[in-house]
Structure formats: C-alpha cells, structure tokens
Backbone and ligand atoms as CSV (ligand in chain L), in Angstrom:
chain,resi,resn,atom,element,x,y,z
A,1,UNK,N,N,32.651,-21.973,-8.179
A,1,UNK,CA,C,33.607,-22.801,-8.914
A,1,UNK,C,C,33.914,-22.202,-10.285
A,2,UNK,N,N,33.313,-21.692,-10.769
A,2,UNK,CA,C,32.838,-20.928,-12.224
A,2,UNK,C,C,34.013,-19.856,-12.073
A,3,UNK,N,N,33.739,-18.848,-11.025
A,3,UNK,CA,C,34.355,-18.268,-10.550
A,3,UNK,C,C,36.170,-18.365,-10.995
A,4,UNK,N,N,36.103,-19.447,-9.785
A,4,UNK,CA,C,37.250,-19.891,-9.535
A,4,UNK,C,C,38.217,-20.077,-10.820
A,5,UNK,N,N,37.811,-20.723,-11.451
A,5,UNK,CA,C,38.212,-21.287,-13.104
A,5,UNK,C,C,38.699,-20.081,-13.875
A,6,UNK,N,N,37.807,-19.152,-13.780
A,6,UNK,CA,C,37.555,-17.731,-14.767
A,6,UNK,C,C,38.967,-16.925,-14.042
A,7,UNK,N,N,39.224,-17.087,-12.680
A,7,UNK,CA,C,40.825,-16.698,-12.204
A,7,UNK,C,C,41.946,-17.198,-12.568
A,8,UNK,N,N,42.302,-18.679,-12.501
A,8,UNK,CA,C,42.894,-19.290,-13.369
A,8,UNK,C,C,43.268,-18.807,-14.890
A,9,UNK,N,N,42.265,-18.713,-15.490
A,9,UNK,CA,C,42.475,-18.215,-16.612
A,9,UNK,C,C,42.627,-17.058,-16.703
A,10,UNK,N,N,42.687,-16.005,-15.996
A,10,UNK,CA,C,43.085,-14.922,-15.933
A,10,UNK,C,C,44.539,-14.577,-15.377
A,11,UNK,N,N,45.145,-16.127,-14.674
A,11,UNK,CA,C,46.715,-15.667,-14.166
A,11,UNK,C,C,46.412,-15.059,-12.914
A,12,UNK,N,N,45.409,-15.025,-12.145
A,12,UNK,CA,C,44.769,-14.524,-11.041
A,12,UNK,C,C,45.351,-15.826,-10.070
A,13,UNK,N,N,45.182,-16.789,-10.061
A,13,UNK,CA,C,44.779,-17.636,-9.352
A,13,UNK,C,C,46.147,-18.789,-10.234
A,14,UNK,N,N,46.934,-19.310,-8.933
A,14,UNK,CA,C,47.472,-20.793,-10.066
A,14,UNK,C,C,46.552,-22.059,-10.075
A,15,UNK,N,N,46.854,-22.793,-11.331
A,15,UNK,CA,C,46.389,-23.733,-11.438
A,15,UNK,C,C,46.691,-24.797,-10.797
A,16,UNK,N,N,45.747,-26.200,-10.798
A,16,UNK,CA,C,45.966,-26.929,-9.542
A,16,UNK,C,C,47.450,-27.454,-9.961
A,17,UNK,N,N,47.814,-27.943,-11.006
A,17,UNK,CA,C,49.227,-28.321,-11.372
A,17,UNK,C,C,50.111,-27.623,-10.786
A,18,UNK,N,N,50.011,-26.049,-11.081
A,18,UNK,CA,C,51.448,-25.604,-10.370
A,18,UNK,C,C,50.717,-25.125,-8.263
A,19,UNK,N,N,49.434,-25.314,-8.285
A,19,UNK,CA,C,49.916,-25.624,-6.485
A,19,UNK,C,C,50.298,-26.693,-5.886
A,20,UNK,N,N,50.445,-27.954,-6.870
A,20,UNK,CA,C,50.724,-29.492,-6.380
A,20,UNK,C,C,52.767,-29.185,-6.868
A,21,UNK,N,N,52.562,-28.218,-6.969
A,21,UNK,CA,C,54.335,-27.791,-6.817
A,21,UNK,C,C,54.779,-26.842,-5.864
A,22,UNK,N,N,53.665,-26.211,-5.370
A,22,UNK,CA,C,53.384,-25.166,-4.473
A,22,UNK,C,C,54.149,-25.775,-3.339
A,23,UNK,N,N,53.214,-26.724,-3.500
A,23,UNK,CA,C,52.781,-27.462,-1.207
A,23,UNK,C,C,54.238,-28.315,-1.054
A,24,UNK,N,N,54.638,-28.565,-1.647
A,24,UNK,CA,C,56.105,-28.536,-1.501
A,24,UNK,C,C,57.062,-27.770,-1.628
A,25,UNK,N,N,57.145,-26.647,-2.053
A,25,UNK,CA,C,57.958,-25.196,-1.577
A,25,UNK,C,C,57.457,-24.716,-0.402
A,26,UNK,N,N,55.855,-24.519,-0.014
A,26,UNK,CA,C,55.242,-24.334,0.801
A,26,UNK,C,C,55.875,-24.738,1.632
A,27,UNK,N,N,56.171,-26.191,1.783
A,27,UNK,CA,C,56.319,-26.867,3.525
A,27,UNK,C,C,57.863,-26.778,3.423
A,28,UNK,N,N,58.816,-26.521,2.607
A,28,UNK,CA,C,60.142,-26.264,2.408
A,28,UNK,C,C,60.382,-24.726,3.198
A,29,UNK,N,N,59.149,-23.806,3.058
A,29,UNK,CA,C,59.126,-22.389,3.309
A,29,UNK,C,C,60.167,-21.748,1.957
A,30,UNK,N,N,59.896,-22.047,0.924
A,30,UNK,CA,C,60.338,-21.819,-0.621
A,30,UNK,C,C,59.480,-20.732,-0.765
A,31,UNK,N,N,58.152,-20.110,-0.483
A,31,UNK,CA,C,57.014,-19.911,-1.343
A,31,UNK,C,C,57.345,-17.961,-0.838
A,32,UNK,N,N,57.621,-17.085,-1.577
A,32,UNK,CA,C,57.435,-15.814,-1.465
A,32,UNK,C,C,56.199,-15.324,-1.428
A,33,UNK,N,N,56.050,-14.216,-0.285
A,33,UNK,CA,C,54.668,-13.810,0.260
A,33,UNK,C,C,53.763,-13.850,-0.827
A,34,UNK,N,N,54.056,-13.294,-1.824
A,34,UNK,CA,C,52.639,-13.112,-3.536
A,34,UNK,C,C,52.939,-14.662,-3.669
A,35,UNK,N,N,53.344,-15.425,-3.998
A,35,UNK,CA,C,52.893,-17.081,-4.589
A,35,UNK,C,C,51.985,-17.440,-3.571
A,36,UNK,N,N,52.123,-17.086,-2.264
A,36,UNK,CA,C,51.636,-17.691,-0.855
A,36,UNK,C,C,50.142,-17.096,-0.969
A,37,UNK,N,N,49.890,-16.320,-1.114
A,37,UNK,CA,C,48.655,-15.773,-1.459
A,37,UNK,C,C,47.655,-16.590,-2.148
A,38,UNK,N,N,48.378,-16.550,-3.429
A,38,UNK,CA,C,47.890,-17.107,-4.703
A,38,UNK,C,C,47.169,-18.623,-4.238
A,39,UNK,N,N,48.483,-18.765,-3.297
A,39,UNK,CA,C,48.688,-20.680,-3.200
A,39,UNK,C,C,47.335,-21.052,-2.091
A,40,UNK,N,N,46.844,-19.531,-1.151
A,40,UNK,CA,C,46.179,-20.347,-0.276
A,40,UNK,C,C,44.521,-19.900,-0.978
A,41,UNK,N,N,44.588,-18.652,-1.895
A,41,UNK,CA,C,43.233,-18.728,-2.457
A,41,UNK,C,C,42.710,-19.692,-3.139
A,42,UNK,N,N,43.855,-19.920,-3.700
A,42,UNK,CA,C,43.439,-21.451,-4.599
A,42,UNK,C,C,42.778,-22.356,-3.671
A,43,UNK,N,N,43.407,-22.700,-2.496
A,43,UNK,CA,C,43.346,-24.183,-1.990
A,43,UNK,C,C,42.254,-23.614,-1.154
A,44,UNK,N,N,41.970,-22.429,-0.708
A,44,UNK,CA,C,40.139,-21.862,-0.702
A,44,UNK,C,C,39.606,-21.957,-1.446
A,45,UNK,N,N,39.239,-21.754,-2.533
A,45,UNK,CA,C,38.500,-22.064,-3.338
A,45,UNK,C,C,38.245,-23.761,-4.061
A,46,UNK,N,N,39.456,-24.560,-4.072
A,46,UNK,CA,C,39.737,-25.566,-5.060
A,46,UNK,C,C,39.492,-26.776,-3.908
A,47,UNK,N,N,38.415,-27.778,-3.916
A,47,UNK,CA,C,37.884,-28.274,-3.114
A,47,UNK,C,C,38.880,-29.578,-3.209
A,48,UNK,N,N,39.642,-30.081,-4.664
A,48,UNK,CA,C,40.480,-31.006,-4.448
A,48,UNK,C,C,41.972,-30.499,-4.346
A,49,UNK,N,N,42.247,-29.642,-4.507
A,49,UNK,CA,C,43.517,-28.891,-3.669
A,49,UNK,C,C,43.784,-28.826,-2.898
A,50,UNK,N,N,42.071,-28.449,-1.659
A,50,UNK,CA,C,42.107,-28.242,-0.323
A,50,UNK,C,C,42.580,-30.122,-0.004
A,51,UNK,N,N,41.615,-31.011,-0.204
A,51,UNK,CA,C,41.530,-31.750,0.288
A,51,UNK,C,C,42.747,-32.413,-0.068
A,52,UNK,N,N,43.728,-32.710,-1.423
A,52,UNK,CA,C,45.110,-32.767,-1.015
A,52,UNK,C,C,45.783,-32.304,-0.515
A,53,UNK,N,N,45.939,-31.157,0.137
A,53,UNK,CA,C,46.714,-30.461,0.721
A,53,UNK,C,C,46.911,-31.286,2.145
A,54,UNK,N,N,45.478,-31.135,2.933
A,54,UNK,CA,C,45.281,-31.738,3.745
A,54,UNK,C,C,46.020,-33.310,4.347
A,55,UNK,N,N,45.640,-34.000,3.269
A,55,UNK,CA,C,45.651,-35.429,2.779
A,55,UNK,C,C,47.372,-35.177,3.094
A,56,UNK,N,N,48.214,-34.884,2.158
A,56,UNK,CA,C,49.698,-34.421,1.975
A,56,UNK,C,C,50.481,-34.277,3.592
A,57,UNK,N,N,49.782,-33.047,3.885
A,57,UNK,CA,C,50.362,-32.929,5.207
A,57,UNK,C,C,50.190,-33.685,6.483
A,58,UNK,N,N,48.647,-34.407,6.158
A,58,UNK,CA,C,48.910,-35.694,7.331
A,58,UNK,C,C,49.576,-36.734,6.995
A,59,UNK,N,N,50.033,-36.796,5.951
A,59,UNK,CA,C,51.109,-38.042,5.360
A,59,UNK,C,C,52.053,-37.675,5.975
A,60,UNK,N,N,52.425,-36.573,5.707
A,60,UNK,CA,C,54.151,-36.077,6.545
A,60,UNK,C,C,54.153,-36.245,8.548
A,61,UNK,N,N,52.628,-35.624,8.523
A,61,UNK,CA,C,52.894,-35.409,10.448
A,61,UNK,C,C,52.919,-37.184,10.552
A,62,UNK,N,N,51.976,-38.231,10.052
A,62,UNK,CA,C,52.284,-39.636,10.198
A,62,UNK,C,C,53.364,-40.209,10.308
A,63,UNK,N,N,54.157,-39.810,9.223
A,63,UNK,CA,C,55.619,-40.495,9.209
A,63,UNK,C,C,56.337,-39.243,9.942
A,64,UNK,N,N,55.901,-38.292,10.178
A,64,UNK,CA,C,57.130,-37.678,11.401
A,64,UNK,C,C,57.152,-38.615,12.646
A,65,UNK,N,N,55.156,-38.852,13.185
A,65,UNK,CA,C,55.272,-39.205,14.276
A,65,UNK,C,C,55.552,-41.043,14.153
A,66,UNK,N,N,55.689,-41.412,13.357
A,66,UNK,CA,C,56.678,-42.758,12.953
A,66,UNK,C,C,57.742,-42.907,13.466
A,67,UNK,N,N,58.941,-41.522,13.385
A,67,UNK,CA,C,59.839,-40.757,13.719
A,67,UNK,C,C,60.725,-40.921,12.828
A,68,UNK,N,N,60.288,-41.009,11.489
A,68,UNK,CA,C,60.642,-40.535,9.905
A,68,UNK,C,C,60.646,-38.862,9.719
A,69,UNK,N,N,61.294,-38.112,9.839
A,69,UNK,CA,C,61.643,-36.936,9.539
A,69,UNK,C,C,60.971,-37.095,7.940
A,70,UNK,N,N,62.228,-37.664,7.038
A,70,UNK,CA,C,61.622,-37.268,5.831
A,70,UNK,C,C,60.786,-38.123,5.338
A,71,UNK,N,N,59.012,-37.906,4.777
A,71,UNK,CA,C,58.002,-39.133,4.144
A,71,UNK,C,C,59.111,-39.576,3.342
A,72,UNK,N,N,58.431,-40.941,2.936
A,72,UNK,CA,C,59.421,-42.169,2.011
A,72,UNK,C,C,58.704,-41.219,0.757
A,73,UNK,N,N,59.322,-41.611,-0.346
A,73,UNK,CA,C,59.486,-40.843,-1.306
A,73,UNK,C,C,58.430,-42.000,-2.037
A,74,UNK,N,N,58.305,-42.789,-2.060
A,74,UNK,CA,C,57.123,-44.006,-2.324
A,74,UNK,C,C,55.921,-43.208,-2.544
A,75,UNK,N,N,55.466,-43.328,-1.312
A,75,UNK,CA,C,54.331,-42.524,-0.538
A,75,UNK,C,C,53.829,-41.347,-1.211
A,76,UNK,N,N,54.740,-40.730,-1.343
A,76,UNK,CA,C,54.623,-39.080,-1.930
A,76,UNK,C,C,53.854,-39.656,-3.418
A,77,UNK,N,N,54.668,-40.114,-3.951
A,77,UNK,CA,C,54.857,-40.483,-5.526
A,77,UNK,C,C,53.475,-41.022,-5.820
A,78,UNK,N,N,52.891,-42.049,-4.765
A,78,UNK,CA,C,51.872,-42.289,-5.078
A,78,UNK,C,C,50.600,-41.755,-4.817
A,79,UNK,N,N,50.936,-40.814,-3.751
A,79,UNK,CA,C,49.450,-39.662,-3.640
A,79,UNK,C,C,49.737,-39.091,-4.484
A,80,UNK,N,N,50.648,-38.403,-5.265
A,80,UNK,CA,C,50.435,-37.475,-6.372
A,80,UNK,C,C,49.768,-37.741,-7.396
A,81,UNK,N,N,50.297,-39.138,-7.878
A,81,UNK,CA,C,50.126,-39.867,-9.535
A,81,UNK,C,C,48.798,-40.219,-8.743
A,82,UNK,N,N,47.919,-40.678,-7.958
A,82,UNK,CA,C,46.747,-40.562,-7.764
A,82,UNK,C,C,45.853,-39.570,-7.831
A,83,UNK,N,N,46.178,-38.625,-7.425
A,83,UNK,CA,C,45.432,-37.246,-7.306
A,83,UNK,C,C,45.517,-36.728,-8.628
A,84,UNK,N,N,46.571,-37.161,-9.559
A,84,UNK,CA,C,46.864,-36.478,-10.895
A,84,UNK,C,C,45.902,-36.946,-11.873
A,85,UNK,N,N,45.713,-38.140,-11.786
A,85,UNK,CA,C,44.760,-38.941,-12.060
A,85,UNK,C,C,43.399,-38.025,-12.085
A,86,UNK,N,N,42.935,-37.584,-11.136
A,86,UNK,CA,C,42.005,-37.353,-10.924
A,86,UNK,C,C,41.916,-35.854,-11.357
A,87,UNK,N,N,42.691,-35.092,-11.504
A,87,UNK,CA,C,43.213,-33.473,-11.950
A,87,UNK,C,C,43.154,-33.399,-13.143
A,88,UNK,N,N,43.328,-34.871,-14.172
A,88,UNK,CA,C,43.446,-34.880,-14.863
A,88,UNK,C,C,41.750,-35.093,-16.072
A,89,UNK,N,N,40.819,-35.242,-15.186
A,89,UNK,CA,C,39.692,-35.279,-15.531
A,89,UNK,C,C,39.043,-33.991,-16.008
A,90,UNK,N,N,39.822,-32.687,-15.184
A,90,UNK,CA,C,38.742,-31.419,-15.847
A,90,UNK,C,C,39.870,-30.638,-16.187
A,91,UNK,N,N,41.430,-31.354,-16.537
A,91,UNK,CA,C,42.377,-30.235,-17.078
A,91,UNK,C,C,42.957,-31.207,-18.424
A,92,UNK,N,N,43.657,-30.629,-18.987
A,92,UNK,CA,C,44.403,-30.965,-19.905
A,92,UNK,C,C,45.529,-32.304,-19.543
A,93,UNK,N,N,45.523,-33.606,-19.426
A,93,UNK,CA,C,46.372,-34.301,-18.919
A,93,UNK,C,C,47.304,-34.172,-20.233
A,94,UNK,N,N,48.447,-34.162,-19.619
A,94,UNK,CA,C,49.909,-33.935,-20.494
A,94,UNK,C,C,51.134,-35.488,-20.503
A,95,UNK,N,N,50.714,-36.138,-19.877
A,95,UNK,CA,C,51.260,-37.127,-19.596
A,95,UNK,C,C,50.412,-39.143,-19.850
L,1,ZN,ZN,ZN,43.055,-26.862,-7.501
C-alpha cells in the first residue's frame, strides 16, 4: 500500500479521484491504451478502487438486465458521493 501511494506521487500511478473518472471513459471505451494501464494498476493495487469498480459495474449489468440500457443517473450519483465520502478520509477532500 506504501508502495502504491509512493506511485501516485510520483505520476506513476493515477489517483483514486481521477480513476473514479477513469471507469467511466473506461466503460464509454474513451480510455487510450497508456491511461488503461495506469487505470488497471491502480485498481490492482487500490483495494477501494477495486472494490468500486466492481460495485459500479454490477450497478450497470443490474439495470441493463432490468432492461435499462442507461443506469438512472440517481444511482450513479449516489455511489459516487458515497464512495467519495470515504476517499475522502486518506486524500485531500476538496469539496
Ligand atoms: Zn484508488
């Protein structure tokens, strides 16, 4: 984890803020091969990245198989500002 952090700060690695901007270019297919990299070491290494990520994309296959194409925008809004919440404990909250 130490590790992990010490990449971050090196511009090695993005921070969890900009991969919670990621996973939505990601699933858009927005993300150029070097961000994609970046985006999945992180979410290897970053144990609440991984586990939103996760979290995120079974929200979407749910409301696909609902037969909602696009998640309600509700939904989204509130796993984020939850998870931010919590991101916001070992980073700089700006908001
Ligand atoms: Zn992270």
């Amino acid at each position: 984890m130490i590790l992990h952090k010490v990449k971050i700060m090196l511009g090695l690695e993005p921070s969890c803020e900009e991969v919670n901007g990621f996973i939505v270019q990601y699933l858009d297919g927005d993300l150029d091969e070097k961000t994609r990299k970046k985006f999945w070491a992180h979410i290897g290494d970053c144990s609440t990245c991984g586990r939103f990520f996760e979290q995120y994309t079974a929200t979407i296959d749910l409301t696909r198989e609902a037969g909602d194409i696009t998640p309600p925008q509700e939904l989204v809004e509130k796993t984020l500002a939850f998870l931010r919440t919590r991101w916001a404990d070992g980073a700089s909250a700006s908001d």
